[in-house]
N, C-alpha and C positions, 0 to 999 in steps of 0.2 A: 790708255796705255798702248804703246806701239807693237804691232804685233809679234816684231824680237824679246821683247821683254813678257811680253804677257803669255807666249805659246811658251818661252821658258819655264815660265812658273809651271803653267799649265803641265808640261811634261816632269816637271820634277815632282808633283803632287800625282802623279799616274807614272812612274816610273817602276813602283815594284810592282804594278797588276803587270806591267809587259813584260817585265824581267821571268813572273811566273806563267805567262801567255809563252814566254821564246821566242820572242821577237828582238829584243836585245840582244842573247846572247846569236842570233842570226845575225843579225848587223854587223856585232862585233869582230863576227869570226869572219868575215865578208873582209871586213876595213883590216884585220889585221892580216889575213893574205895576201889581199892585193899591196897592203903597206911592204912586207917579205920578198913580196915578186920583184918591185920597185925598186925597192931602197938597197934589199940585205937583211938578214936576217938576226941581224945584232944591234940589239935598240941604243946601243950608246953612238954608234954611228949611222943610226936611224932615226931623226926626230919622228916621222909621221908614224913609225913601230912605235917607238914610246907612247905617243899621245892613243894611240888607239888600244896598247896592253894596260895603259893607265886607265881610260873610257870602263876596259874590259872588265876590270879588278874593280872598279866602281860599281859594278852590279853583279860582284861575287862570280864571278865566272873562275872554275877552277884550272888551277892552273896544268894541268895535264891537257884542258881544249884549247890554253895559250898555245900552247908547244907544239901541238898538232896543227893550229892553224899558219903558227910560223912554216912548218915544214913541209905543209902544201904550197905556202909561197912561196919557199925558196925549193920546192920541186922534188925534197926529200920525200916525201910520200903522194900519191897520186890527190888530183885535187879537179874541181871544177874551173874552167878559164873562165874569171867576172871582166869583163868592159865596163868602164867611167864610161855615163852620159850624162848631161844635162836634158834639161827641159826646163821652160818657160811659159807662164800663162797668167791666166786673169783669173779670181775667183770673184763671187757675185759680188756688187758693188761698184768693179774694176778694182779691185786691189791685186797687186801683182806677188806672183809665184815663183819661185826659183826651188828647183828640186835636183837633187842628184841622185842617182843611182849606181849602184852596180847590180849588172844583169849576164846571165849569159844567154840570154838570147833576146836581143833590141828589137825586133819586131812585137814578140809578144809586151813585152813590158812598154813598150809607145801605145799600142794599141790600148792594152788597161786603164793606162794613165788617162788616156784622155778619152774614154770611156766614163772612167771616173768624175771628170770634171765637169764631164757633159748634163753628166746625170742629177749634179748638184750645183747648178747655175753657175761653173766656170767655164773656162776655154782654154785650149791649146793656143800657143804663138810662136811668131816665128823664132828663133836663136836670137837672142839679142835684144830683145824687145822691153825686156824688164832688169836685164841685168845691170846697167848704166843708173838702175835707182837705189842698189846695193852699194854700198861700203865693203872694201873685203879688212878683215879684222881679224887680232886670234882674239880670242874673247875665254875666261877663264870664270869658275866660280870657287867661293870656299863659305864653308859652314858658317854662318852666324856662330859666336858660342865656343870655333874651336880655336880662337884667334883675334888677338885685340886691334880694333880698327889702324889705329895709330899704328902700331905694328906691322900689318898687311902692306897697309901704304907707304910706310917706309922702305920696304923688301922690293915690292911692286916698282914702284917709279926707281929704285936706287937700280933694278935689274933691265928698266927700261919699258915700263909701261907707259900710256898714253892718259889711263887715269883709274879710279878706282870711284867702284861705286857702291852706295848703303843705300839706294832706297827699295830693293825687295825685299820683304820681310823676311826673308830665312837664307839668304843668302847674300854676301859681297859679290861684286862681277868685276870683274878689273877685265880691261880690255889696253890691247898691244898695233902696232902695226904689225905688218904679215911678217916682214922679217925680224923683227923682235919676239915673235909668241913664242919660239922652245927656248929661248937665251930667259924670258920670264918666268918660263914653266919651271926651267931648271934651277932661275935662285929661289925659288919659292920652293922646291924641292929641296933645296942645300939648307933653308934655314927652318926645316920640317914643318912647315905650311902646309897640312892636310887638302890637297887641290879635289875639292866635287867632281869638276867637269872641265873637259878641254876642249878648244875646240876652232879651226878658222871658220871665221863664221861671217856671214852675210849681213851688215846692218844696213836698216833704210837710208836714204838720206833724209828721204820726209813721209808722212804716212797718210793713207789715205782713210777718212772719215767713215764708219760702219752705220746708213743711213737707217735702217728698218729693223726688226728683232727676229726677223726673215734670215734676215742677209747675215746677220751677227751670227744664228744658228747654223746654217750654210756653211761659211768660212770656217766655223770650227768642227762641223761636220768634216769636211773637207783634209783639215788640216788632221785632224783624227785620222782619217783614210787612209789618208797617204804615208803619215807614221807607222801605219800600220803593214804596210804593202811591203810582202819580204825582199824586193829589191829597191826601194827608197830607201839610202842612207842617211838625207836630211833634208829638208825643206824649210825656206824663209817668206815670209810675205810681211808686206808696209800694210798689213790691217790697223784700224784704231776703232776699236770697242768702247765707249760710252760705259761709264761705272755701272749705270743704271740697267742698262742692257745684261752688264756681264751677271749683276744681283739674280734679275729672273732668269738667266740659263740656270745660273746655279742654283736656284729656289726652288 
């Protein structure tokens, strides 16, 4: 399974240990100030405020730290200044990395990163290097269970999706071009489509082969880290994991 798909799962199945670690609602509140700074701080004329108070309310974040972190965006109460960066790189194998950030201060967080990567048989690259094997997508999930396939797909493609998909076990993923994900988001909203997860997101075009049970632990060593790191907002790589492989991580 390709590495978009499979670190999905992976994080959906560890989603509530972070949400009680505080790592989520850091993120969250990160994405939805700089979304305030940016946009405004009125999510009907805000798509990227929408998707990130929709993100928020998906791991119970209450709505008094919404409000607060709207209003550090839009300057109503004092706030930290985060800068968007990228970074790019290789994790063992060669399989490539694409990671975002918001930081407020880009030297410390360049240097962790690729400390990090160092430490665990990846590497930093230069801007560009891996971005060209990404897809940019909005990519969407919904519950198995709370919503009939036929159903979805009808919503999905009638609102402008690119396709709708059943093969992860506890979840549908419908995915959009970039200028279609909030025009999607919103009819699946309008015909009360309970939406998991939102999000533009990065797909491979083609994935790269995970040779050894070395490199397999690495990579998601790796990909754990960097989830983890309070200024990485997301990260994608074209891993491919061997069923067999994935059996003994998880054994």
């Amino acid at each position: 399974m390709s590495g978009h798909s499979k670190w999905a799962t992976i994080k959906r199945k560890k989603g509530k240990l972070d949400a009680e670690r505080g790592k989520t609602f850091t993120k969250a509140i990160k994405e939805i100030t700089i979304a305030a700074r940016d946009g405004g701080g009125d999510p009907e004329g805000n798509p990227r405020l929408r998707t990130a108070i929709l993100l928020a309310k998906g791991v119970n974040m209450p709505a008094e730290n919404i409000k607060r972190a709207i209003q550090k965006g839009t300057g109503e109460l004092p706030g930290v200044h985060y800068e968007e960066h990228t970074y790019e790189g290789y994790g063992p194998g060669g399989v490539a990395l694409f990671i975002e950030v918001l930081t407020d201060n880009k030297n410390r967080t360049t240097a962790e990163i690729r400390h990090l990567l160092g430490k665990h048989g990846g590497r930093m690259g230069e801007g560009g290097c891996v971005a060209h094997m990404f897809d940019r997508k909005g990519f969407l999930t919904v519950e198995k269970g709370k919503i009939e396939e036929d159903r979805l797909i009808e919503v999905a493609l009638d609102g402008g999706a690119e396709d709708v998909s059943s093969e992860e076990p506890d979840v549908f993923e419908v995915y959009t071009a970039p200028a279609e994900f909030y025009a999607v988001q919103k009819a699946l909203e309008a015909a009360q489509i309970p939406i998991a997860s939102a999000e533009l997101s990065r797909i491979p075009q083609n994935t790269t082969p995970v040779g050894t049970q070395r490199e397999a632990e690495q990579i998601l060593r790796i990909m754990e880290l960097l989830e983890d790191h309070d200024d990485v907002q997301k990260v994608w790589s074209n891993f491919d994991i061997p069923a067999e492989m994935l059996e003994k991580l998880s054994g």
